[in-house]
N, C-alpha and C positions, 0 to 999 in steps of 0.2 A: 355433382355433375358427372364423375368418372360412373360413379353408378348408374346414372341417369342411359350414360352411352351406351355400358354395357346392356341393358335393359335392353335398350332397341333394337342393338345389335342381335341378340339373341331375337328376338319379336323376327326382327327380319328374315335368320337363320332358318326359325320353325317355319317361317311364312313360306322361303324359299324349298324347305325341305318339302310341305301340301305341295303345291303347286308341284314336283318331280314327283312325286307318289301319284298325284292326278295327272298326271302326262303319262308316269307307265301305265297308270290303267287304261287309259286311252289310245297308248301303241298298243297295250297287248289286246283291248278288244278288236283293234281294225285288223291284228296278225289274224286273229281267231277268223273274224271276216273273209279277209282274204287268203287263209288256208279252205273255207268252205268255200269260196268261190273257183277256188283252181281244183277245188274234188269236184264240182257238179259238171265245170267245164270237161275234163276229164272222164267222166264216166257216161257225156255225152259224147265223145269223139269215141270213148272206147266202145260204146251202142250202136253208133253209125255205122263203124269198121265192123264190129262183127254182125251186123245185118247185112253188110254191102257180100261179105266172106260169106254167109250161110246162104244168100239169094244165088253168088258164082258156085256156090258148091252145090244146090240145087240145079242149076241149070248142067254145068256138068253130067250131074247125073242121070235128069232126062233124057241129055243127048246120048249120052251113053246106054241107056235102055233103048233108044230109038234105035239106036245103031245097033244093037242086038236082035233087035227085033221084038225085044218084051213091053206090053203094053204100060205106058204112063200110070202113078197110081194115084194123080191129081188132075183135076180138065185141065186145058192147058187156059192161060192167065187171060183168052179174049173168051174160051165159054166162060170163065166163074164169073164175067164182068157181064154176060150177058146175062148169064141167071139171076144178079141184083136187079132188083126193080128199078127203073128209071126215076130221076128228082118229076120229071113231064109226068109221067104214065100216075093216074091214082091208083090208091092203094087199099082195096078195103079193109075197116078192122074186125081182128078177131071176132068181139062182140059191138055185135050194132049198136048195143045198148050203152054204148060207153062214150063218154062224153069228155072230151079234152082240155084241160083248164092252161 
């Protein structure tokens, strides 16, 4: 009978030991997770910030050309918008002969 207990006891031990080896693998794959989800958040804020910095830094320095008096060396942001073709206006293509799937 004493054997019998031991037996189990140890059954249980090993049982208990899987189940903590299959919990850390499952904290460490959600860590793994949510360390890529705080990089992607991350290098989406840090892309916003430095587009919003390169757009003020552009603008800066047209106005500052303006204000010297040296001509702009891009149209400014309502021609380029005029020179795309409208979603309304059609558009012909290249080759007539092409045919759209």
């Amino acid at each position: 009978m004493k054997k019998m207990l031991q037996m189990t006891a140890f059954g249980l031990l090993l049982v208990g030991l899987a189940g903590c080896d299959a919990a850390e693998q499952s904290a460490q794959k959600l860590l793994e997770k949510t360390e890529q989800a705080v990089q992607d958040v991350a290098r989406e804020a840090i892309d916003e910030t430095l587009q919003h910095i390169n757009k003020k830094a552009d603008d800066v320095q047209q106005s500052t050309n303006e204000w010297l008096g040296k001509p702009s060396e891009e149209p400014p942001q309502d021609q380029a918008e005029k020179q795309q073709p409208q979603d309304h206006q059609p558009v012909e293509p290249i080759d007539k002969t092409a045919v759209e799937t």
